[in-house]
C-alpha positions as CSV (number, residue, x, y, z in Angstrom):
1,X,9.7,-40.4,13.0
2,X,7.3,-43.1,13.7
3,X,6.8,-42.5,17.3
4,X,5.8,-38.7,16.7
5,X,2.3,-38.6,16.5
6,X,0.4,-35.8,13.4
7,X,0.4,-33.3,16.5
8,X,3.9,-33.3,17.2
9,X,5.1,-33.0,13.7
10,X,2.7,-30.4,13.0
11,X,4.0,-28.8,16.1
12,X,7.6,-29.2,14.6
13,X,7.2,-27.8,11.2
14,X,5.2,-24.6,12.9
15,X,8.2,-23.9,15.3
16,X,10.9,-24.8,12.5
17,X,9.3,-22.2,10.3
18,X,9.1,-19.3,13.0
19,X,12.1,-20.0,14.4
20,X,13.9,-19.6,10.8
21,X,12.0,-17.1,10.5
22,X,13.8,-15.1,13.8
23,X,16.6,-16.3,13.2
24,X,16.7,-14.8,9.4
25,X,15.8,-11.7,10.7
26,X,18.0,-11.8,14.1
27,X,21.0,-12.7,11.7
28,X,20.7,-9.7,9.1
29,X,23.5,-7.5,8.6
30,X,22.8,-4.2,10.8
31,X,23.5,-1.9,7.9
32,X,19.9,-3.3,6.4
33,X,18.4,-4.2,9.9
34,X,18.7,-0.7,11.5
35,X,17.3,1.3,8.5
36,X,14.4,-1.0,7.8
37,X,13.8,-1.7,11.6
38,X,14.0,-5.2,11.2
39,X,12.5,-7.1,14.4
40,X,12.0,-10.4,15.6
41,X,10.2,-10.8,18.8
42,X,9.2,-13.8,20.9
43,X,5.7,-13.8,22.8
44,X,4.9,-16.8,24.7
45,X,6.1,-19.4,22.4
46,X,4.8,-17.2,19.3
47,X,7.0,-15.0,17.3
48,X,6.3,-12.3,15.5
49,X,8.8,-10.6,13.0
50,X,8.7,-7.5,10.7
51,X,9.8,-5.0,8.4
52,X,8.2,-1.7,8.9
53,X,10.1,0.3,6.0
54,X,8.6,-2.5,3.8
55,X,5.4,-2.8,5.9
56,X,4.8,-6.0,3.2
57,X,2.8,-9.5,5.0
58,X,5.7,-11.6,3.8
59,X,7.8,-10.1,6.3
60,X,5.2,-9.1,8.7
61,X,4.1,-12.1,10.6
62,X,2.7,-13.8,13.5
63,X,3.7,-17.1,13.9
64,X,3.2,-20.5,15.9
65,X,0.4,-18.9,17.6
66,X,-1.6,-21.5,20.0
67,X,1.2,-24.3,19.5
68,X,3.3,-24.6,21.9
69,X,1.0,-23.2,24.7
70,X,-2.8,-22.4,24.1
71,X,-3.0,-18.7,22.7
72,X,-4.6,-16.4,25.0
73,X,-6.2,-13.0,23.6
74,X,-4.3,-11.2,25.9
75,X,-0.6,-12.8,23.9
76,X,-2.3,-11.6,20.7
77,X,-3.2,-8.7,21.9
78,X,0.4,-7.6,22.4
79,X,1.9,-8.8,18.7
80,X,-0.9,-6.7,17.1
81,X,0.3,-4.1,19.6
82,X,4.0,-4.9,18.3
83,X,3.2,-4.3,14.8
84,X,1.1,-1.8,15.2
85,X,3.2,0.4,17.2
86,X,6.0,0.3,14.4
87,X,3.5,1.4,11.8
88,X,2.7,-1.8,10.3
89,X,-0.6,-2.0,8.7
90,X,0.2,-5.0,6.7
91,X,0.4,-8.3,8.4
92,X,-0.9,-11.9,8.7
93,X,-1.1,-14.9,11.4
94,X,-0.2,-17.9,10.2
95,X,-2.3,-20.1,12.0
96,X,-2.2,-23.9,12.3
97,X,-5.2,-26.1,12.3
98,X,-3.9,-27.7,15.9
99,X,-3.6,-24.2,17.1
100,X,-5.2,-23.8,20.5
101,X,-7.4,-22.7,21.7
102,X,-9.8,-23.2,18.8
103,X,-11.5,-19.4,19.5
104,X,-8.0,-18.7,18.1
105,X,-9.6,-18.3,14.7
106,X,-12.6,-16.3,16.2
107,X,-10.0,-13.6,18.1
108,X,-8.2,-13.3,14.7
109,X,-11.8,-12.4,13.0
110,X,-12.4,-9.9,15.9
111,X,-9.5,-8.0,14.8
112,X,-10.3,-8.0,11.1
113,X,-8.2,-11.1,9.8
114,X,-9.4,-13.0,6.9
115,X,-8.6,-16.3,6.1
116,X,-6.0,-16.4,3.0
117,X,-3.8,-18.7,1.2
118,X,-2.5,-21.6,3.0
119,X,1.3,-22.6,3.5
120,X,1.9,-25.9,2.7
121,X,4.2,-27.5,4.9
122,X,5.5,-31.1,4.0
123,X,7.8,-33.6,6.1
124,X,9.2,-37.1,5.3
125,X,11.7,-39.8,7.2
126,X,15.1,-39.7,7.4
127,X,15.5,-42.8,5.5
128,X,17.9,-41.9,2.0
129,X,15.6,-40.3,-0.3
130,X,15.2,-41.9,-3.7
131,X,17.4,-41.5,-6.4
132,X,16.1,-39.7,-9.3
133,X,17.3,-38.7,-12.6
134,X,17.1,-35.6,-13.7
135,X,18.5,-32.3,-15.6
136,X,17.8,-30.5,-12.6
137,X,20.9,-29.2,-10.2
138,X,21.4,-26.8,-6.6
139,X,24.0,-24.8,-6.7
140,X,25.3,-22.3,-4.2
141,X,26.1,-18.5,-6.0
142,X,28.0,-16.2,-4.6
143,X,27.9,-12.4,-4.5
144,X,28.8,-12.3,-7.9
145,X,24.8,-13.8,-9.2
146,X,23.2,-11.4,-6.3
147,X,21.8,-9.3,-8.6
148,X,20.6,-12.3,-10.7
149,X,19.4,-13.9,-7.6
150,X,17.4,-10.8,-6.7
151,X,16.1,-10.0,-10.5
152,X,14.2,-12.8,-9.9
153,X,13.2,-13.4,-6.0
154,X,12.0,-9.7,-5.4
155,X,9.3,-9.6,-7.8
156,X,8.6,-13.1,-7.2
157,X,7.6,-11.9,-4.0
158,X,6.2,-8.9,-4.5
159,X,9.9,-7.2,-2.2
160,X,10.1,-3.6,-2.9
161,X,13.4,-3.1,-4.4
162,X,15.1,-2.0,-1.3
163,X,15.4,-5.6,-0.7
164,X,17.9,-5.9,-3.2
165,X,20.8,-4.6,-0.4
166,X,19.9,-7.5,2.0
């Protein structure tokens, strides 16, 4: 990675995040997609995804805005529109620092956005990560632990219990 300057990487992780993002919504089974009116929409290089029937900012997002092309009010314009229009009163923009134009920030304000908490987004090399010893293990679970899996991510993250079916 050392020939990728902090812009590029910071570009990277912004458009690895939306684009999972997308694609977790894009890939959700249509018997919890159609009722909850799942979306994922690209603008410009931006995406913006939601969950109306939750209407929750977790799900509810604008993101990448101003990285991949500079932002223009008129592009942000349309995902409030987006969300809006669905009935979403809950939302957020995650915003980079590198996102451009820097009146990205003062648009945002203009349309009653606060800043909140920040995401942390961290990278390293793809040299073998360091072996360390510990109790600590990954496991995959299968349908079986859903309910498990769901006792403790939903509240976690504040998912009305609806979630529980995706």
């Amino acid at each position: 990675m050392s020939n990728l300057t902090p812009e590029k990487i910071a570009a990277l992780n912004e458009f690895g995040e939306a684009e999972a993002q997308a694609n977790y919504f894009l890939c959700a089974p249509p018997e919890f997609a159609r009722p909850f009116r799942l979306e994922a929409k690209r603008f410009g290089s931006m995406w913006v995804t939601m969950i109306p029937e939750f209407d929750h900012p977790l799900y509810n997002r604008i993101l990448g805005l101003g990285m991949g092309e500079p932002a223009t009010e008129s592009i942000l314009d349309e995902a409030i529109s987006f969300l809006q229009n669905a009935g979403c009163t809950n939302y957020i923009a995650q915003v980079s620092p590198l996102a451009q134009p820097a009146q990205c920030l003062e648009w945002l304000a203009a349309h009653g956005f606060k800043p909140g908490r920040n995401w942390a987004k961290v990278y390293r090399g793809n040299e073998p990560a360091p072996a360390i010893s510990t109790d600590l293990r990954v496991e995959k679970i299968g349908r079986d632990q859903a309910d498990a899996f769901a006792d403790v991510v939903l509240p976690a993250f504040d998912t009305p219990s609806a979630g529980r079916r995706w």
